[in-house]
Structure formats: C-alpha cells, structure tokens
N, C-alpha and C positions, 0 to 999 in steps of 0.2 A: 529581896524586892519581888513584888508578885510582876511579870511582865508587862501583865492587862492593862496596869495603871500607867504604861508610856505611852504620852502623850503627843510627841514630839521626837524629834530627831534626838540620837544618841550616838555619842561616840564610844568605841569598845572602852576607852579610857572611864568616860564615864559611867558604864553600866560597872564596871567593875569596881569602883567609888560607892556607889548602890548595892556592889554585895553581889552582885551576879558572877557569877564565877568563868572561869573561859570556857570550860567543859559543858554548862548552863548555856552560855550564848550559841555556842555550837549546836549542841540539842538543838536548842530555840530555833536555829538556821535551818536545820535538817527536820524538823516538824512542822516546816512555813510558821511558829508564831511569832518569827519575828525575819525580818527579809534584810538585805544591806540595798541600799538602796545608793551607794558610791564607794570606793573603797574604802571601809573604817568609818562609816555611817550608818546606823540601823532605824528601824522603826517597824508599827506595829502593821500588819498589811491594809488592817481598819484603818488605818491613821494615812493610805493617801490617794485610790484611786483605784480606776480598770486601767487605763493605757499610759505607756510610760510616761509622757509628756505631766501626766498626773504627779506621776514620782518625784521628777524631776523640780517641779513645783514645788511638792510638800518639802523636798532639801530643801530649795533656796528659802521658803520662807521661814524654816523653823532655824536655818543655820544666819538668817537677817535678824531675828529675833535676839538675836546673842551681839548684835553689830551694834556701833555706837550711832547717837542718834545722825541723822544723813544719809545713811547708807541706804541704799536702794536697790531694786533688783534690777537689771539691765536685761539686754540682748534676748535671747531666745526665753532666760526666766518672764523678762516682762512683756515679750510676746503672747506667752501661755497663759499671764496674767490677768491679760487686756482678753482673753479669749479668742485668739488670734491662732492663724493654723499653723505649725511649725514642721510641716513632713519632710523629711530630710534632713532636719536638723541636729549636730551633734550635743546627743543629752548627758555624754560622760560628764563636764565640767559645767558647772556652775558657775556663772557671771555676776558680782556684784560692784555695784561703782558705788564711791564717794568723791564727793565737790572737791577739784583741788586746781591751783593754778599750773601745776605740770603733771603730766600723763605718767603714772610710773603703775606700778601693779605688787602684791604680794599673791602669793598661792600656796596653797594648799592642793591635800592629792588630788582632790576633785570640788574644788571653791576656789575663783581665782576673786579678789578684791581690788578692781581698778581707779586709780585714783585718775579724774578726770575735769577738764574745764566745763563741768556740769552747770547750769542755773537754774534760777528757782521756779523760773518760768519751763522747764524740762522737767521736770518730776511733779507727778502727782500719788493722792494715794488711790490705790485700788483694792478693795474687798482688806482692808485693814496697811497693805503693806505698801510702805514708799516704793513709786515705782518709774524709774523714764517711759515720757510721753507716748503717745503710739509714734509722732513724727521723730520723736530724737530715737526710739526704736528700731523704726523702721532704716533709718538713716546709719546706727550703729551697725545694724547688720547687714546694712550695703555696704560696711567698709570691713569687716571681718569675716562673716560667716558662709557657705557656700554661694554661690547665685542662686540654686535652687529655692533654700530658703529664703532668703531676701528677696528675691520676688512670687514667692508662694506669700509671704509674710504683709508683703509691701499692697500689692493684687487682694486679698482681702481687706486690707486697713483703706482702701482705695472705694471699695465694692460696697465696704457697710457704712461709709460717711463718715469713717473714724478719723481721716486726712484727707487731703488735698495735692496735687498738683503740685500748689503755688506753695503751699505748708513747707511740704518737702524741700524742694528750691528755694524756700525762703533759710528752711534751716542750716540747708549746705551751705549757704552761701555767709550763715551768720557765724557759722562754727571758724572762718578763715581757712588758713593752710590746716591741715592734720593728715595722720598718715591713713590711707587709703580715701581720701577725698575724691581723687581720679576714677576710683574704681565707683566708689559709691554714686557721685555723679551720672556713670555709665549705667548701673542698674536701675537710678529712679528713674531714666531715661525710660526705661523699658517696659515700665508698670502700665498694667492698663484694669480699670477697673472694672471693666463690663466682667471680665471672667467670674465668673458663679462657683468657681469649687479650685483648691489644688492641682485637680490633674488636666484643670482646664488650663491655670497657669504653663504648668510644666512643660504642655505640650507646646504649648506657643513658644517655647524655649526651645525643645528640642526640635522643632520644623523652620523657627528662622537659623538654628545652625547649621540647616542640610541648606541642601541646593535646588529645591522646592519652591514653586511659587509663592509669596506672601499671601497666607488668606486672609480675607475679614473673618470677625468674631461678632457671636450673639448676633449676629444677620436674622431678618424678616424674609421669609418667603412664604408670598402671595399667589394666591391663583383667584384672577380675576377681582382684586381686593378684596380677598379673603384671607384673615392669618390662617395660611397650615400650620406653619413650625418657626420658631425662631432657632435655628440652629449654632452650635459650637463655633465651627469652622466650616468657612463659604470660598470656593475656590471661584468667582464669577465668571472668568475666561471660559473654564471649560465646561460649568456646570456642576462642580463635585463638591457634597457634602461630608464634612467631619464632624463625626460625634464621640465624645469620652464618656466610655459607661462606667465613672465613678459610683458607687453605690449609693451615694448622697442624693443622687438622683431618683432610688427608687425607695428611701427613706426618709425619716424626718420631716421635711417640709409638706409632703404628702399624707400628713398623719391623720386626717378625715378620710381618706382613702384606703381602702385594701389593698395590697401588695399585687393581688392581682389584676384591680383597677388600673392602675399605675403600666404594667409591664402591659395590658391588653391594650390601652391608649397609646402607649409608646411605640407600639409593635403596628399598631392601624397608621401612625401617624408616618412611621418608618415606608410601610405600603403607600402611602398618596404621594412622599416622595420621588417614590421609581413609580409610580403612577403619571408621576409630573415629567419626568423623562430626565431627574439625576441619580447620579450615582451615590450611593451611598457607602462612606469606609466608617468603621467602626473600631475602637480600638478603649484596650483596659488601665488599668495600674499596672497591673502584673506584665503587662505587655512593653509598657513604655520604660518601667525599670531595668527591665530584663532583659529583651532585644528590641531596644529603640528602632536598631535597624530592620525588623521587620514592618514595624508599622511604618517605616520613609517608605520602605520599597512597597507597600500594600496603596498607599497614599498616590505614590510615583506610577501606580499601575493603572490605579484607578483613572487618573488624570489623563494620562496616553490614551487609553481605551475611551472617554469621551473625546478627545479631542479627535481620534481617529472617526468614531459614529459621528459627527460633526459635520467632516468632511465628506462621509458616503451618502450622507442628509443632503 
C-alpha cells in the first residue's frame, strides 16, 4: 500500500491487513510520513493539523467514523469541535459518548467510549460529526476534566454567545444527581464571560486563589469621559492595573493592522495610563504557568506601592 493514500486514522493492525510491513511503519515513523498520533494509532501528517488540539481532533473523528450510529464526540474532543479553546487540557485520551440509561464506559489505549444518560436535545452535529452541545460540554468538563480547562472552555462558550448563564444551570440542574455535579456546579459558578482570551481566564483563577484583592475585569478607564483603555484586571481600591500579554492580543483580530501598529498603540496606551497616575503589572503565559508565584508577588507589590503613594498624597 502506497502510504500517500491514508486517509484516516489507522491502526498498526490495520496498516498491516494493507500490506505494510512493521519495518515499513517504523521507516514511515522515523521519515515523519507517517506520525502516531496515540498509542497504536497512525496517520498521514497531511491528514490533521499544526497544533495538537488538531491531532487530537482528527483521532476522535476518524476513530467516531468506525462507531455505531449515536455515538458522539464528548468532552475536550467536542470542545475542539465547537472551536472552543482547550489549553491545558489532557489530549492523551479520547472521549466518546453514546445515549444510555446507565453511566458505564469501555476503553481502549487512548479512546475511552462512555455510555451516558445523553438526549437528543444534547448532541448536535458539527462540521459532519455527532457532537455534545456546547452546554452539555461545557458542563461534562466541569465534572471531570482540570478546572483550568473547564473554565478556559466554559469563559469562551460564555464570551462568543455559544451559552448562557441560565443554559448552564438550566442543564445541571436537568441532568439530576451524577457524579461530579458538586464540582461542576462550583465551576460554572465561576465563569464569566467578559474574559477575551485563556490567559485572561486562567489568571482570574490563579489570583482569586491567592490572597489578593478581588479585581474587576474588562473595566473602562476614562479621563474626563474619554475611553483610554478597557483593561484586563482593575484593582479600584488602590489604582492598579492588570494586563495579560497573551499574543492573541497582538495577532489575528488586528489583521488590518501591522504588528507594529498594534505594539506602538498598545505601548502609547500603556504610557496614558501611568500618565493617569496607575500602576501598571504586566504578566505572560510563560509566566503564569511557570511561576505563578511571581506574578502574585509582582501584583502584591504593585498594590502596596500605590496604596503607600496614596497615603503620602
């Protein structure tokens, strides 16, 4: 079998049904023209994407494709589905559900197939494949998967108009008892949609876990009713502003603009604010994953040092 012509996911079982030999797939492996994309899964590199989230994707739907009809892709696949952000989420296994009146599950090395009290009104299809709702989604992965992603997940489906509030609470509450309902509960509690990007979520995560004042978010600051800046995070007590320089910011949505459009306004806008007489903390990805606790303690500085100018005012 020439490789070229896979189209879809493969198992080494089957490439070898096809004539491919184990010494052939190994090649294939060690040349990238062909990648495993889970353990004992292959495909073509053409055949799924740039970022893993992509990969992950092209499994679940080529290994749904092989599923009897119902089955659906669930949890972080049908986040990815829905075009929804999944960062931090674990991409080893694959989640599929089908409709059943009791919860039970089979798996494979990296496919698990959950049998679930799913309804019809819960699955839709998306770009060809059956998939749970964004709210039964959102909802599934407030009861299993990190907090990070369920409310990175939840905070977008919130942000683009994909759910509701009430959606959400309407579905916990229609699902009954199940296991993680407690937990899930507590994370749609937490969603808020104003946030604009992942690491605007995250952060709001990792500073209502510190000991830190609660800021507002997407705040308006005026001089003299004039918008300067709608900023991230607004600390109002002492003055101090938070900003995440996710690179989304200085990409994509600005695509009329030059790169250096973007970073010269951003950089002037950052000046009117300590113009205006706050403080400005700044903080990355790379920052908040790695030592969280420098950006509390960068944040906690900040805050001291206005409230101190405050008082000698």
């Amino acid at each position: 079998m020439d490789l070229s012509n896979l189209t879809t996911v493969a198992t080494r079982r089957d490439l070898e049904r096809m004539g491919v030999s184990r010494d052939r797939i190994t090649a294939a492996l060690r040349s990238g023209s062909l990648v495993s994309v889970a353990p004992g899964y292959y495909m073509r590199p053409a055949s799924i994407g740039t970022f893993p989230q992509h990969e992950h994707l092209a499994l679940a739907r080529a290994v749904l494709a092989g599923m009897s009809p119902g089955t659906a892709l669930a949890e972080v696949a049908a986040a990815i589905n829905h075009g929804l952000p999944v960062v931090g989420a674990d991409l080893s296994r694959v989640r599929l559900v089908r409709p059943g009146g009791t919860a039970s599950g089979t798996q494979r090395t990296s496919v698990s197939v959950l049998t679930r009290n799913v309804t019809d009104d819960e699955l839709v299809f998306v770009d060809g494949c059956l998939t749970t709702t964004v709210t039964r989604t959102v909802v599934d992965l407030a009861r299993r998967d990190s907090v990070r992603t369920a409310v990175v997940v939840g905070d977008a489906a919130l942000h683009r108009g994909l759910a509701t509030p009430h959606e959400l609470e309407h579905r916990l509450a229609a699902a009954g008892p199940m296991r993680g309902a407690r937990r899930a509960r507590e994370i749609v509690a937490m969603l808020d949609g104003r946030a604009e990007s992942p690491l605007e979520s995250w952060s709001r995560l990792v500073i209502a876990r510190s000991n830190l004042p609660s800021p507002d978010t997407q705040h308006e600051i005026r001089d003299r009713g004039r918008l300067v800046a709608r900023v991230d995070f607004w600390w109002e007590e002492s003055g101090v502003v938070g900003e995440c320089d996710g690179m989304g910011k200085y990409f994509g949505e600005y695509s009329e603009k030059s790169l250096r459009e973007v970073l010269d306004e951003e950089k002037f806008r950052a000046q009117e604010l300590v113009d205006l007489g706050y403080i400005v903390v700044r903080w990355s990805w790379d920052e908040l994953l790695r030592r969280p606790d420098v950006v509390l303690a960068r944040i906690e500085r900040a805050i001291n040092r206005a409230r101190a100018l405050r008082r000698v005012s």
